[in-house]
C-alpha positions, -999 to 999 in steps of 0.1 A, spaced: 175 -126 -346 208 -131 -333 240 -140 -348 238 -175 -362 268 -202 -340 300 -207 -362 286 -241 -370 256 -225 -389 281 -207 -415 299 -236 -423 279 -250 -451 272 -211 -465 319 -207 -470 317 -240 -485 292 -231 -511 305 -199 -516 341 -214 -523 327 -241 -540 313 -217 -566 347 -201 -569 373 -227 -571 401 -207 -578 396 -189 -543 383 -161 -526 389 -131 -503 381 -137 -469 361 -106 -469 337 -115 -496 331 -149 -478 322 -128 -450 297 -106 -470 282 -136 -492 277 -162 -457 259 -132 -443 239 -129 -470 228 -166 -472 219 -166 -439 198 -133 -438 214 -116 -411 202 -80 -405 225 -47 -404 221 -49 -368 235 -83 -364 265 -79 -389 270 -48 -368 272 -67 -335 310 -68 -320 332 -92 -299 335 -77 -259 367 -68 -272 355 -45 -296 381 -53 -320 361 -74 -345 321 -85 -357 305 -117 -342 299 -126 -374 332 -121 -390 346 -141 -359 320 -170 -362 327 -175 -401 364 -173 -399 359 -203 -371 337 -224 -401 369 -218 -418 388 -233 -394 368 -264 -393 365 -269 -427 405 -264 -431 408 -290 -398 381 -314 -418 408 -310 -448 384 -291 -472 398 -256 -471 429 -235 -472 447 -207 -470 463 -195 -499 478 -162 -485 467 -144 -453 426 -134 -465 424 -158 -496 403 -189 -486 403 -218 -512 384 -252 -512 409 -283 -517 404 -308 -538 385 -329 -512 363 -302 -502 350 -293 -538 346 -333 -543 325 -334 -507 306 -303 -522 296 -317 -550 287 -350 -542 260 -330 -508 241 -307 -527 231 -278 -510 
């Protein structure tokens, strides 16, 4: 298996912040969207051509992104990810 688009962790940081509305590290968004989707030691291993980061890590902070674009996400500080008000309403009215 390879590592799942950016598109594919979106849903996986929103239910994760979702369940913790006060916020989260960026790091243990990383580690719980990997887990949802299953993806092996190999593929959370696998690295950018640059070297400098994991696909993975890359492709979930880009769901970020586009839920923060979408208005449903934040940053609170540099590495604390939080749903807004919008995002935990458009959460919990699309269960998972």
């Amino acid at each position: 298996m390879s590592v799942p688009t950016y598109d594919q962790f979106i849903e996986p940081v929103m239910r994760y912040l979702a369940e913790h509305p006060e916020g989260a590290p960026a790091r243990d968004v990383h580690d719980a969207a990997a887990a949802t989707l299953h993806l092996s030691d190999a593929d959370g291993a696998e690295l950018l051509p640059s070297g400098a980061q994991s696909i993975y890590k890359n492709r979930v902070g880009w769901a970020h992104d586009r839920l923060k674009r979408a208005g449903f996400s934040r940053s609170l500080r540099r590495g604390h990810w939080q749903l807004t008000e919008q995002g935990r309403a458009f959460a919990s009215s699309h269960p998972a």
